[in-house]
VEXLUM-704491 format. One record per atom (N, C-alpha, C): residue number from 1; residue in one letter; z, y, x. Coordinates in steps of 0.02 Angstrom, whole numbers, plus 50000, padded with zeros to 5 digits. Atoms other than C-alpha are relative to their C-alpha. Layout:
// VEXLUM-704491
  nr rest    zz    yy    xx
 NUM    a     Z     Y     X
...
***
This chain:
// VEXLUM-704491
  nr rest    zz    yy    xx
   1    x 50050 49955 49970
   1    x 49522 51645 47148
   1    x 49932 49973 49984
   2    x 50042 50020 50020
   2    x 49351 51650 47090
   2    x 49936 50015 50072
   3    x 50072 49977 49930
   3    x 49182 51640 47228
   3    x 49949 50009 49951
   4    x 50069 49993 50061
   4    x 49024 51709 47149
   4    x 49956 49986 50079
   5    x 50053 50001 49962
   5    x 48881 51628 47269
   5    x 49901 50039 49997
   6    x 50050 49918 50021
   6    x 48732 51782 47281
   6    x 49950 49932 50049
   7    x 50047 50043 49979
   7    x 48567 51674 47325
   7    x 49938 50056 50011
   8    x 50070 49943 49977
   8    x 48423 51793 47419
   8    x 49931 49948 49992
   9    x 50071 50028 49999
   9    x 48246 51756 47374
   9    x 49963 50031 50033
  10    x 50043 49961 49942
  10    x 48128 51752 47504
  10    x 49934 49991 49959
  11    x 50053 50027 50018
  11    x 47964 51780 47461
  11    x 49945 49978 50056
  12    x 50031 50043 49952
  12    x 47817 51670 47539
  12    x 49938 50059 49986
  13    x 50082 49949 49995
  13    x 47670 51803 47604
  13    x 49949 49944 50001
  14    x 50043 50031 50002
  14    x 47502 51714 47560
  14    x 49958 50025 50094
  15    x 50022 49999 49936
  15    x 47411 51665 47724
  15    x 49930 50031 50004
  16    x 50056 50000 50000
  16    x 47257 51726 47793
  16    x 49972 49956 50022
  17    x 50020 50056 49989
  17    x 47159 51565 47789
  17    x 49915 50005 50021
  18    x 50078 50007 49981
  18    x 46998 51486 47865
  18    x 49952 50059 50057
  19    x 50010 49961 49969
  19    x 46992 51588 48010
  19    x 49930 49968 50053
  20    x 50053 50032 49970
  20    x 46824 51583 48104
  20    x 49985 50047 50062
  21    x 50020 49973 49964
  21    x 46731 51647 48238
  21    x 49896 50001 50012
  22    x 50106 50015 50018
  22    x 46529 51710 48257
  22    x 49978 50034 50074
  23    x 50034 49973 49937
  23    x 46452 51759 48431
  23    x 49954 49988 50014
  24    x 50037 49988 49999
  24    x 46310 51831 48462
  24    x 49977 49974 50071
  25    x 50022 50015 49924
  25    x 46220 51744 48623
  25    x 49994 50050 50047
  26    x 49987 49939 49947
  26    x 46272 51839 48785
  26    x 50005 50058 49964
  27    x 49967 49928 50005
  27    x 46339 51974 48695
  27    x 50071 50003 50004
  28    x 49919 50017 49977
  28    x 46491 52025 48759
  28    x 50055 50031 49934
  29    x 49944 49987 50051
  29    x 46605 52023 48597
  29    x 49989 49947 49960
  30    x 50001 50018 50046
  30    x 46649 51925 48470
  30    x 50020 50009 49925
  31    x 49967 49972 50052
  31    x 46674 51939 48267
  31    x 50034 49947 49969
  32    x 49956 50089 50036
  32    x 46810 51828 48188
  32    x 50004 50036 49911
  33    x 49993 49994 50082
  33    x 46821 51808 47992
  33    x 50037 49969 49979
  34    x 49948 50047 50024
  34    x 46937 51731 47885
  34    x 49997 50020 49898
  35    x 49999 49995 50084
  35    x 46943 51724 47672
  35    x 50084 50047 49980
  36    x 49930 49969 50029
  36    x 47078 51846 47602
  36    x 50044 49967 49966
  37    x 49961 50035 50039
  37    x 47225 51798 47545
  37    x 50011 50037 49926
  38    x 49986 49996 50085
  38    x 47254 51785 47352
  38    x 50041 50035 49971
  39    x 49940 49968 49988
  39    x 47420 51881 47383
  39    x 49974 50087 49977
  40    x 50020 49922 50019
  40    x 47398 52053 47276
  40    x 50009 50049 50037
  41    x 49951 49949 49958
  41    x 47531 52118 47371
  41    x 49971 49992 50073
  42    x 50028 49974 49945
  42    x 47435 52108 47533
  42    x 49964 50046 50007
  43    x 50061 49949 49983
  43    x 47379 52249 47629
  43    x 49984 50010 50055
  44    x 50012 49974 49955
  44    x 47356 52233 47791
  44    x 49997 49909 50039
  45    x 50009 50072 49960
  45    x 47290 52053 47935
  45    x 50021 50022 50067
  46    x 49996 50038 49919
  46    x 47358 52017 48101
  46    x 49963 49992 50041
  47    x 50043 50039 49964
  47    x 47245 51975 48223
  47    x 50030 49999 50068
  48    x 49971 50006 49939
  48    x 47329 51900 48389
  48    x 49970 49955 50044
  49    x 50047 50039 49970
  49    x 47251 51837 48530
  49    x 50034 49981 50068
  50    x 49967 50043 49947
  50    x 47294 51719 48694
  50    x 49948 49987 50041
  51    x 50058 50010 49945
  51    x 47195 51681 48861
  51    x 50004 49943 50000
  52    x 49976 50051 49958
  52    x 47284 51519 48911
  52    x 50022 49945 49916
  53    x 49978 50044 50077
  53    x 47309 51372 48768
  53    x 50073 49996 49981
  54    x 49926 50021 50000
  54    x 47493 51348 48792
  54    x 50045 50076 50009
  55    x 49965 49914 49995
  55    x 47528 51574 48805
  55    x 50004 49998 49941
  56    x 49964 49964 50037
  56    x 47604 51675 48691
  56    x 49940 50036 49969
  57    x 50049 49919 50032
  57    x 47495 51777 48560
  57    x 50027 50045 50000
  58    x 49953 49913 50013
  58    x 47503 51945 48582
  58    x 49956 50033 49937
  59    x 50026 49939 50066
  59    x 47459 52087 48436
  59    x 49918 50014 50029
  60    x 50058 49965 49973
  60    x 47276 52126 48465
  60    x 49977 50065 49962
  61    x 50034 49958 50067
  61    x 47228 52227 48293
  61    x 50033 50006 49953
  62    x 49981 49996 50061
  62    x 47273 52270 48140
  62    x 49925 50036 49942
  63    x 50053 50005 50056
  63    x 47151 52250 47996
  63    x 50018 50034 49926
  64    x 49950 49979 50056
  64    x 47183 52348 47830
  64    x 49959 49952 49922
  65    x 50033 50041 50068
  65    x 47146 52215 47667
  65    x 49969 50069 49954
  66    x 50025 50072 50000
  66    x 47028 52190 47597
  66    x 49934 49983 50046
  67    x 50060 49992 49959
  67    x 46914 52209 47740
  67    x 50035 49931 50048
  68    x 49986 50051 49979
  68    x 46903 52031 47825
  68    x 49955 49972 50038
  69    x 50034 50047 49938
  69    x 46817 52017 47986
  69    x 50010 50081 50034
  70    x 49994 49960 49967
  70    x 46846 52108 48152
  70    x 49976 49990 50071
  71    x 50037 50005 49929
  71    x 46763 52126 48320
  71    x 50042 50014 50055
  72    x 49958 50001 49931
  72    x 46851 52093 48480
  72    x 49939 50015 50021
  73    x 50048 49977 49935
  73    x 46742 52186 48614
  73    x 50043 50013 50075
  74    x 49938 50023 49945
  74    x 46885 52175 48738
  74    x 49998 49939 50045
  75    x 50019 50059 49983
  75    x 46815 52032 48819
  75    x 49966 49977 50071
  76    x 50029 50019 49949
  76    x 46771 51962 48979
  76    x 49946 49953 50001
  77    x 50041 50065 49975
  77    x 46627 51831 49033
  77    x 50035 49963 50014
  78    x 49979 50035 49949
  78    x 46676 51649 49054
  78    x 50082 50003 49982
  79    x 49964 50002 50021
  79    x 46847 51700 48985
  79    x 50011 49961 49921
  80    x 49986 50060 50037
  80    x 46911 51559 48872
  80    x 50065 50039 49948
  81    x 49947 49978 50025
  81    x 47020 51652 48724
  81    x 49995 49965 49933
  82    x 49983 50025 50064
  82    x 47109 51596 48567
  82    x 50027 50060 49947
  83    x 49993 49959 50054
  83    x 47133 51663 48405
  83    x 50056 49988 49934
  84    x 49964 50018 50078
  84    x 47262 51664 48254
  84    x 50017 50063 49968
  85    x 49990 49942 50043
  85    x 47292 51798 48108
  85    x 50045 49981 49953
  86    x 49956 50021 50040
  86    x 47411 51833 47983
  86    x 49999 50053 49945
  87    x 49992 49925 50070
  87    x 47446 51933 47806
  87    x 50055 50031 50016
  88    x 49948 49949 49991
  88    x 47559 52080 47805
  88    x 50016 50021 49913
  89    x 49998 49977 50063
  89    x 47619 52128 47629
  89    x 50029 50078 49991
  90    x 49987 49940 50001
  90    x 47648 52307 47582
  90    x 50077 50026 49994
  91    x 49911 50009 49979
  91    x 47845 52266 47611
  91    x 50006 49995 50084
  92    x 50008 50020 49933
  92    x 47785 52230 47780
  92    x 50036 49951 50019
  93    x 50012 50107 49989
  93    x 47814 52028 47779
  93    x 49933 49995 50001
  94    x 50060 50040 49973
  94    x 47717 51948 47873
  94    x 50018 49935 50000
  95    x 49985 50067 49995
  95    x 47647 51772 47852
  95    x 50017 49966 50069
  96    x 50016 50059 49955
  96    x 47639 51620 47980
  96    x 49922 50023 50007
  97    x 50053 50006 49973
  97    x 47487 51608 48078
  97    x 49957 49956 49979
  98    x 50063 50041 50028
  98    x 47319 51549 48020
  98    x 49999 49932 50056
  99    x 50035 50049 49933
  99    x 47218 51399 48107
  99    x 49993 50056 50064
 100    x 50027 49969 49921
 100    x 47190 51440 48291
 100    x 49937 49975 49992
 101    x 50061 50021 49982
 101    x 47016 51458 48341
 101    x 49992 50024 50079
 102    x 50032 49980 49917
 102    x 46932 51475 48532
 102    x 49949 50020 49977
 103    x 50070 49983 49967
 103    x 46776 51548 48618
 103    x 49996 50011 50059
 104    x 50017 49981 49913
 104    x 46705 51579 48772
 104    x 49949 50051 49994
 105    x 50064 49964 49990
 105    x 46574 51707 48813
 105    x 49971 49974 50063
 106    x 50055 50051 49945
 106    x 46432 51619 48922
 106    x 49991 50071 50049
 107    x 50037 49935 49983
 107    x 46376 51752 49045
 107    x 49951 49998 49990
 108    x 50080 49985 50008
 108    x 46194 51803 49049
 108    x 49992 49949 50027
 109    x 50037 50036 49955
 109    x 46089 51684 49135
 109    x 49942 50048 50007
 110    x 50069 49968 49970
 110    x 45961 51757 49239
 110    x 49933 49957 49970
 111    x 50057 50037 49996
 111    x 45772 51723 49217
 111    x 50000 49936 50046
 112    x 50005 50086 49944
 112    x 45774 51541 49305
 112    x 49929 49989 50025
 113    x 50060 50035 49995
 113    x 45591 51511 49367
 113    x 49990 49928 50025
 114    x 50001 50078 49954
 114    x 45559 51330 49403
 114    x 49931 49990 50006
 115    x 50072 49979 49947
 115    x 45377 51345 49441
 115    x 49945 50039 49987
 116    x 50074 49944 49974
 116    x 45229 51440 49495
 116    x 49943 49976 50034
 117    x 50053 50002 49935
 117    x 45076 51400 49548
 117    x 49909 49997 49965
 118    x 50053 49981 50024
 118    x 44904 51413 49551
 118    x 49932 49960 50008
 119    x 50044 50071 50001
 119    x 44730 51314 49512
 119    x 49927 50041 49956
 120    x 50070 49969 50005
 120    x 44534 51367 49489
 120    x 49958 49943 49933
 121    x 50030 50015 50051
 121    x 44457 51347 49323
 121    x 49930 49978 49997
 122    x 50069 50029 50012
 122    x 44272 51270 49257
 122    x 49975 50062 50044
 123    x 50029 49920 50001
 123    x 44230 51460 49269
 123    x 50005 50034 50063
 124    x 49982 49975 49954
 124    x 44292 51482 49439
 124    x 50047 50087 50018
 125    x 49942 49959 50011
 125    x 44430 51581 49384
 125    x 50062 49969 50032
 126    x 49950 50027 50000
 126    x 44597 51567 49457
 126    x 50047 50033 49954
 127    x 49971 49994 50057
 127    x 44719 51537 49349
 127    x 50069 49988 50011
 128    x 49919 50044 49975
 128    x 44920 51539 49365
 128    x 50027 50006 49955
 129    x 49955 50043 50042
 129    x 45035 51448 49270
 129    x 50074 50010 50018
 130    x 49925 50014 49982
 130    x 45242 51467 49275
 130    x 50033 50021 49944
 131    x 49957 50020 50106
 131    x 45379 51425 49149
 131    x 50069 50016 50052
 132    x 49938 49996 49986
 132    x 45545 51469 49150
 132    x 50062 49965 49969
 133    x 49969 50061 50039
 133    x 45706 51359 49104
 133    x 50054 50035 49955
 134    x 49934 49972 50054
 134    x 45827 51492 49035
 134    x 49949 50068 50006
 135    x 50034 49937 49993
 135    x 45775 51687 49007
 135    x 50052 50048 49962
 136    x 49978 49948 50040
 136    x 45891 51832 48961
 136    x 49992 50076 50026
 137    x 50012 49920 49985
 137    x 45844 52029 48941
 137    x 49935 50000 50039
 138    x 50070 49995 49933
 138    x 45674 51977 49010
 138    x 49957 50035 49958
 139    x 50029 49947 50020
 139    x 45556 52123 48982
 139    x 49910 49957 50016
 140    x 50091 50014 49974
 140    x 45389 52034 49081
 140    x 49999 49994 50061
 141    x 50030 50024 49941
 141    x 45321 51970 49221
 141    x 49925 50070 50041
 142    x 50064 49968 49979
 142    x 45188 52102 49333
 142    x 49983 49957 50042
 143    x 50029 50065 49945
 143    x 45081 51975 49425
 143    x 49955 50049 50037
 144    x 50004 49942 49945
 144    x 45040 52052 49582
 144    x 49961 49944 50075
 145    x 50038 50027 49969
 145    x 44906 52008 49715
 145    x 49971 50022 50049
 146    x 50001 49984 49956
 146    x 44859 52000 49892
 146    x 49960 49973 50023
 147    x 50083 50019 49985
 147    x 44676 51976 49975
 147    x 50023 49966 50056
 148    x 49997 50032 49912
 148    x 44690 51867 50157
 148    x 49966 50036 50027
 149    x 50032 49954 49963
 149    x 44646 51991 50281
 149    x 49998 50083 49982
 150    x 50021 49939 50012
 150    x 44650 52133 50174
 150    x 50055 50062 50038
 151    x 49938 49978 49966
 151    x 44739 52274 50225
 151    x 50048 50031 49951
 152    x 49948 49985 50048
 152    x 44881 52366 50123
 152    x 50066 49934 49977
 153    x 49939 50026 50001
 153    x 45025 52286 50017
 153    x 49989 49966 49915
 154    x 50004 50041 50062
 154    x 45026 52165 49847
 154    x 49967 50072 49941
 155    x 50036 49950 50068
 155    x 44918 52263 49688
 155    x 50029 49967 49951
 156    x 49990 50024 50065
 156    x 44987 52240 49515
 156    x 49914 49996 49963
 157    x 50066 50007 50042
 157    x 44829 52161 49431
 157    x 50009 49971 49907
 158    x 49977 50017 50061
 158    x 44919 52110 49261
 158    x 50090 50022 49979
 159    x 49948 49976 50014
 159    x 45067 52110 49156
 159    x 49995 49934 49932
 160    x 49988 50058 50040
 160    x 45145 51965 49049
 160    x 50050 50010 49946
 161    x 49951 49993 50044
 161    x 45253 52002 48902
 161    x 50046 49926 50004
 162    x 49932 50084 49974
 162    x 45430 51879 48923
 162    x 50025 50020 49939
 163    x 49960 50032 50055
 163    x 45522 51814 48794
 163    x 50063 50013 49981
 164    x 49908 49950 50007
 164    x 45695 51940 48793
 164    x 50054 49916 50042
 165    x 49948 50056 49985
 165    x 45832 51792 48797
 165    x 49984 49950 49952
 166    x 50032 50073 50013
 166    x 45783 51601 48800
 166    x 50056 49974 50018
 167    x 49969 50039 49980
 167    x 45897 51453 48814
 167    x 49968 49946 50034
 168    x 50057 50044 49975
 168    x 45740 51341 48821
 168    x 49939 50026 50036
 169    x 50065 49970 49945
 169    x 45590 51342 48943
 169    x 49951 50022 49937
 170    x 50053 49954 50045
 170    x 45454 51475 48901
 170    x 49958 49983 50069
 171    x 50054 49997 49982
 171    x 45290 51440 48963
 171    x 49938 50070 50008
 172    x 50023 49951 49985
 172    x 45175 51570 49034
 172    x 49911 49995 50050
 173    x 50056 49991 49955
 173    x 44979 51606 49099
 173    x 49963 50039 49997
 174    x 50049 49948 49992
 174    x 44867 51737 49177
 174    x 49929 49973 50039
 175    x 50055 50021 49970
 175    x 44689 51721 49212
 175    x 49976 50059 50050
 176    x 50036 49965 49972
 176    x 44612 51802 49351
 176    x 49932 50004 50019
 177    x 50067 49999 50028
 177    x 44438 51838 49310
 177    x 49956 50031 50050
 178    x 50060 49966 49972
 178    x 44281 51872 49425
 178    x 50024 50011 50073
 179    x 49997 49980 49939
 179    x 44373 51855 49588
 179    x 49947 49962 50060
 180    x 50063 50021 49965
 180    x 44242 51833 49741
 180    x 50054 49931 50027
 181    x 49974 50037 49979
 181    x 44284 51694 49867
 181    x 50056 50018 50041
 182    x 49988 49969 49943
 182    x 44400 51697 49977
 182    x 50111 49967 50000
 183    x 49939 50010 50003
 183    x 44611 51662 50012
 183    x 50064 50056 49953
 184    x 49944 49933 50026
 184    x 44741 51761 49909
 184    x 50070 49952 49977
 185    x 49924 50008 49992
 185    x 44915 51770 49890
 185    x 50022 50028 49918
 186    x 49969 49952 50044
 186    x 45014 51794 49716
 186    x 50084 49999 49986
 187    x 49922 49983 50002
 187    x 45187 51841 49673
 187    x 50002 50015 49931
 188    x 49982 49982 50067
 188    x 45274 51884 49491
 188    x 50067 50049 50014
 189    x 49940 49953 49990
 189    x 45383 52038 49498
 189    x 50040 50000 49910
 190    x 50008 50012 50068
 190    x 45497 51989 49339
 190    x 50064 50056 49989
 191    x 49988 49917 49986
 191    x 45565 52151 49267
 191    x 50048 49989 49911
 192    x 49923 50011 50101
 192    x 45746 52147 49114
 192    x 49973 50067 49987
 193    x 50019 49966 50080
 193    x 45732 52270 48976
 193    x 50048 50062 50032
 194    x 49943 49946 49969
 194    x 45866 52387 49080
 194    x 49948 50029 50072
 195    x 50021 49986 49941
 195    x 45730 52396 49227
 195    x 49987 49964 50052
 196    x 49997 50051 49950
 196    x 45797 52291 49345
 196    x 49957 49943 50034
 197    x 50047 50034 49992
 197    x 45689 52188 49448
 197    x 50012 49951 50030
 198    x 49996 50028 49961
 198    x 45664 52031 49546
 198    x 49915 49976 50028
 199    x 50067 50020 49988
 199    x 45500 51955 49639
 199    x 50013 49931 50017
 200    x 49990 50069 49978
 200    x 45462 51760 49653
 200    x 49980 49986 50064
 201    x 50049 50016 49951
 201    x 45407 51670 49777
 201    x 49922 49997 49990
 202    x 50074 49976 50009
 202    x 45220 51699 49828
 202    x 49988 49930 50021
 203    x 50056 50052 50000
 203    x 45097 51562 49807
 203    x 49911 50018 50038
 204    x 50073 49991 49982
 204    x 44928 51538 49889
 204    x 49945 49967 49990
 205    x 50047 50036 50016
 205    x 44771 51485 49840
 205    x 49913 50018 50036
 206    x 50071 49996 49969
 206    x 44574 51473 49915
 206    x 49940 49985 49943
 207    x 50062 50006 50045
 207    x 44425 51505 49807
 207    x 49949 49982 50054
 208    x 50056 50008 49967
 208    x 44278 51417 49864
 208    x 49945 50018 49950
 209    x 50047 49999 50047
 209    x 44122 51461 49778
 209    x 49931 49960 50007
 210    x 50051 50051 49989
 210    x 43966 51339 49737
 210    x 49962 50028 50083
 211    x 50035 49974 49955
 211    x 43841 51336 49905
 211    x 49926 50013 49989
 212    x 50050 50003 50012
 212    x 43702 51388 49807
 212    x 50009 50034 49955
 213    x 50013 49933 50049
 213    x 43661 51545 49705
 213    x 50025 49936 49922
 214    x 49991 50041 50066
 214    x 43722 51501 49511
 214    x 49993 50067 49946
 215    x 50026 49948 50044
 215    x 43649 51595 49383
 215    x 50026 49970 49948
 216    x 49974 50023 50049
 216    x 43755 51592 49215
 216    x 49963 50005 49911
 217    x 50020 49970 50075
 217    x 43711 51589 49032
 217    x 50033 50061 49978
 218    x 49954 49943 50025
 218    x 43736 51764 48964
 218    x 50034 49982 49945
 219    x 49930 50006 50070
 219    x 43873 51797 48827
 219    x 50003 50041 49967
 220    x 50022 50057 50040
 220    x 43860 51805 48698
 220    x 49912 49996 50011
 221    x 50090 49995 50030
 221    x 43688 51755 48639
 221    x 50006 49936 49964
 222    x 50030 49918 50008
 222    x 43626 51779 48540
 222    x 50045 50052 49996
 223    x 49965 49947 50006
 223    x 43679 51952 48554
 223    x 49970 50048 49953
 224    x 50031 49955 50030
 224    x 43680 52117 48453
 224    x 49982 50071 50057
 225    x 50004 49924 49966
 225    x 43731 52292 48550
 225    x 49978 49975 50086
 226    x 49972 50015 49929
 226    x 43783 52207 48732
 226    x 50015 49931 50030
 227    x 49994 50060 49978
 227    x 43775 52050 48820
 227    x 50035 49992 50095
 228    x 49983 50009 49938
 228    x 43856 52001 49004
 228    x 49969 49930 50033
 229    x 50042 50044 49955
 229    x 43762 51912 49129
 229    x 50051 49989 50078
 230    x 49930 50027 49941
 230    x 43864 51822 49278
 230    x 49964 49951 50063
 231    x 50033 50043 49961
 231    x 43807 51753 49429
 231    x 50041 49975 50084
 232    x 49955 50014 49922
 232    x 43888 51673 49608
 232    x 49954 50005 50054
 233    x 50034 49990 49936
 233    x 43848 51723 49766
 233    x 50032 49953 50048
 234    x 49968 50055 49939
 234    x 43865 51572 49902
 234    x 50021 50058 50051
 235    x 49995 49989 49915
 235    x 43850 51687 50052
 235    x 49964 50077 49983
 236    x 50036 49944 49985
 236    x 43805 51894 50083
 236    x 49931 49978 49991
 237    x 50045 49990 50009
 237    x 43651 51958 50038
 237    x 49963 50041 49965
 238    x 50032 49949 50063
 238    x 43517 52062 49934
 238    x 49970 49974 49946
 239    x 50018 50031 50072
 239    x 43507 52031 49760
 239    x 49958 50052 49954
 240    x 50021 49973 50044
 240    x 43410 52079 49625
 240    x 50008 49980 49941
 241    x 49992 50034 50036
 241    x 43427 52054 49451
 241    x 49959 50064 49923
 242    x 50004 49960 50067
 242    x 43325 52117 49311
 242    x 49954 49959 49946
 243    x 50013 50040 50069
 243    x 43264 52085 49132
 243    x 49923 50030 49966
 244    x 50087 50002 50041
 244    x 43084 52055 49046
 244    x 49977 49999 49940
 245    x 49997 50025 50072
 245    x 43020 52036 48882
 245    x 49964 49949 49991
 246    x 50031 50078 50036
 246    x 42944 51883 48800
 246    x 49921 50008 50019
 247    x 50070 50020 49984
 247    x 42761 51945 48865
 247    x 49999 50022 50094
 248    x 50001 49999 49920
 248    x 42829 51958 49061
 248    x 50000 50079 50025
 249    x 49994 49922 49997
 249    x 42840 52157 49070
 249    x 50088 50002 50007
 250    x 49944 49997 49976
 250    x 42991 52201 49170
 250    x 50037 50068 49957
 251    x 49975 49966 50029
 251    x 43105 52311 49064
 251    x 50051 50058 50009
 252    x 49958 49965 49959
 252    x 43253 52378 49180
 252    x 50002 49942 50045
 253    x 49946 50016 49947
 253    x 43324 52322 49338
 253    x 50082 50006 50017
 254    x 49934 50013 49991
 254    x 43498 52294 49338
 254    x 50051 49996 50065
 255    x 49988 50016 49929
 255    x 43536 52255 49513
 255    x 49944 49995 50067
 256    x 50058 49986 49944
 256    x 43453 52312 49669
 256    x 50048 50030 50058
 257    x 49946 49967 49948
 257    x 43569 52305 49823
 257    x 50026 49940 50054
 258    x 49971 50062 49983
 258    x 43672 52207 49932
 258    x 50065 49984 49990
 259    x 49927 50010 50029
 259    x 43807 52103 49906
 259    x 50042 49955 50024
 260    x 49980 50078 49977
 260    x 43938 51991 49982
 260    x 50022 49930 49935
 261    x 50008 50084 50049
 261    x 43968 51821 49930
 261    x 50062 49999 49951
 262    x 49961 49979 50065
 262    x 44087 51793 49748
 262    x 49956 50014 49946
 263    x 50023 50012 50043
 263    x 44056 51809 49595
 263    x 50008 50066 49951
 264    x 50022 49930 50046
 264    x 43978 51952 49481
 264    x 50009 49995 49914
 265    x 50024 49977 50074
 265    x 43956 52004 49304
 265    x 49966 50069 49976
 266    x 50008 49960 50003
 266    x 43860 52124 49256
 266    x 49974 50012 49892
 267    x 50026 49977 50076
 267    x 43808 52203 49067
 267    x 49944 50040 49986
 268    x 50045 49976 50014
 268    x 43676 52238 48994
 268    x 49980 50024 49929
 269    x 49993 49974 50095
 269    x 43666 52360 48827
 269    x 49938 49997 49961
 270    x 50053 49977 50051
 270    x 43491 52332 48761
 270    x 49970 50023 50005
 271    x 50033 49924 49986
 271    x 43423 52485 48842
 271    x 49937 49972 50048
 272    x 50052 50027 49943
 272    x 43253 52486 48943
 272    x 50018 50074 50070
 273    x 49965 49963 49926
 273    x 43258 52608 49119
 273    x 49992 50060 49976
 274    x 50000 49933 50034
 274    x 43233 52752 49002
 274    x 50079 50028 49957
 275    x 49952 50010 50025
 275    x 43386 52713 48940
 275    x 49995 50009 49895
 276    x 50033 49987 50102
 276    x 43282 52686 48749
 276    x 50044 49930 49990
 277    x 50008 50065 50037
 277    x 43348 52527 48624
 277    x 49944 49973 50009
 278    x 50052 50064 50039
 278    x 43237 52373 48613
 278    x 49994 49978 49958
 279    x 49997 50024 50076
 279    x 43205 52300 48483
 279    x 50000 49917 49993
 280    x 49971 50085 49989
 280    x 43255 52116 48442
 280    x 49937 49942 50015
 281    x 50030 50040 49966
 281    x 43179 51986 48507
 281    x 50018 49933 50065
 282    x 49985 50031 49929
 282    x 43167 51860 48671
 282    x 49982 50009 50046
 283    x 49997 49937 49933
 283    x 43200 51927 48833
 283    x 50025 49939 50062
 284    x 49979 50021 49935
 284    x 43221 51865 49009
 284    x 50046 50022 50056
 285    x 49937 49976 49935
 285    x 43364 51880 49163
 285    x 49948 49970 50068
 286    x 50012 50052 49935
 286    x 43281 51822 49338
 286    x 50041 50038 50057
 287    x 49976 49956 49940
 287    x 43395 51863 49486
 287    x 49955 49941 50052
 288    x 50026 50031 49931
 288    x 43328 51840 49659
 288    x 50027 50023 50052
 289    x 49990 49998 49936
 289    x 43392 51828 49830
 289    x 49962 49977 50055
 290    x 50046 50014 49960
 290    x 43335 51806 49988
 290    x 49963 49944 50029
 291    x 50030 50085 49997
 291    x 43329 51616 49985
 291    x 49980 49982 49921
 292    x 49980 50056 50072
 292    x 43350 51587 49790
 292    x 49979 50049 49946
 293    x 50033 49952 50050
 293    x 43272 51650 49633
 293    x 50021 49942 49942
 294    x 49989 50037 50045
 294    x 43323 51599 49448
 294    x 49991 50028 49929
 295    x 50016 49960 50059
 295    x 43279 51641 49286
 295    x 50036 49968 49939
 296    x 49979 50038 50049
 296    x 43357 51616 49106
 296    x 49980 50041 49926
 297    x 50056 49930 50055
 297    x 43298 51680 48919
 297    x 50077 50004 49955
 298    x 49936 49956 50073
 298    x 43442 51776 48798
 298    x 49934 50010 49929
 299    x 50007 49967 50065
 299    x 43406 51823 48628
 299    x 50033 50050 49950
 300    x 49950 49954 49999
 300    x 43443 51995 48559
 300    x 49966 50012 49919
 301    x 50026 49978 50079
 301    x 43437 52026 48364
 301    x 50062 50039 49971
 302    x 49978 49929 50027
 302    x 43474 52178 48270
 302    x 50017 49995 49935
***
């Protein structure tokens, strides 16, 4: 009796190798890639996925060669999943499983503020300062402000463009320009890209202003069209403030009134009380109050 031994050849499906993974900060998905296999006869990748290190992959996808990257959006926050893929050949053999890879998706982190607060410039400006330690979907800060005594409810007096999504601290400051004396209150209403809002804690600060009239250098000067003239008031009262020319001939009056105490600016375009151009030259500011008089000289060229 003769045996004829029949020998089956298996063939070996080329793997899909070098499997990776790419995620986009706080976005909830990830895209995994991997290099095609060399295998002609492939036409189709695997992609199986696991929650737990020591579970079972299950089927997640099917990929059709030679397209070789695919987006899991199936995904939780904070969920810890693993990854392995495989070739399919147009016999439908399938290989062994690639490398395993992990990920996690971080959740968002909120805007974090770690501080706020506030502090009075050369200029007697106050000025606030606050940084944040993480930042995602942040649209801006409205900085929002409240008089001591006054009556009503916080005013939006600015607006701060934020930095979308930060991992690292972002630094941040608004000046508040020309406020009189006096106690105020501020807050930051900080506002994501969807709307959503939150408000910080409110800070408080006390402007004192010099105790003695302060008459500023205007700005520019020399000037061409328009110059601003700035002055502090210690304490209520009636001010005046107007401008001369280089042979003592008063030109306009600017200010003629009363005023409480804080700090002014006012502008002046050039014009005399006819509202005509001047013509270039050097010119005088003198304000006077009822205790205090001060004078200073600009220069206006055309």
């Amino acid at each position: 009796m003769k045996f004829h031994l029949k020998i089956k050849k298996y063939k070996i499906i080329g793997l899909a190798t070098s499997l990776f993974c790419m995620q986009s900060l706080y976005a909830q998905h990830a895209i995994l890639g991997w290099d095609r296999s060399t295998d002609p006869t492939i036409s189709s990748y695997n992609i199986y996925r696991a929650i737990h290190k020591d579970s079972s992959f299950l089927l997640l996808a099917t990929v059709n060669h030679p397209v070789n990257t695919y987006m899991d959006e199936k995904m939780q926050w904070d969920v810890h999943y693993y990854y392995v893929a495989t070739s399919v050949d147009k016999f439908g053999l399938e290989s062994g499983f690639s490398n395993k890879i992990d990920t996690t998706l971080q959740s968002p982190v909120p805007v974090e503020l770690y501080s706020f607060y506030a502090q009075v410039d050369n200029s007697k400006n106050i000025v606030l300062n606050w940084s944040t330690a993480a930042e995602s979907n942040n649209y801006g800060f409205q900085v929002q402000r409240l008089c001591d005594g006054a009556p009503g409810q916080f005013e939006t007096i600015g607006f701060v463009k934020g930095n979308g999504t930060a991992t690292d601290s972002q630094n941040y400051r608004f000046v508040d320009k020309n406020v009189p004396a006096g106690t105020y209150f501020y807050r930051l209403k900080q506002i994501d890209f969807d709307g959503s809002y939150k408000f910080s804690d409110t800070i408080k600060i006390t402007l004192v202003l010099p105790a003695e009239v302060h008459l500023f250098q205007n700005y520019p000067n020399p000037f061409n069209r328009s110059t601003e003239i700035a002055y502090n008031l210690p304490m209520n009262g009636h001010v005046v403030l107007n401008i001369y020319d280089e042979m003592g001939h008063e030109i306009i009056c600017l200010v003629d009134q009363f005023q409480i105490k804080g700090k002014y600016t006012v502008t002046w375009n050039a014009t005399d009380v006819l509202g005509k151009e001047v013509s270039s030259g050097q010119y005088y500011y003198k304000i006077t109050t009822d205790s205090f008089s001060a004078w200073r000289k600009m220069m206006l060229v055309k």
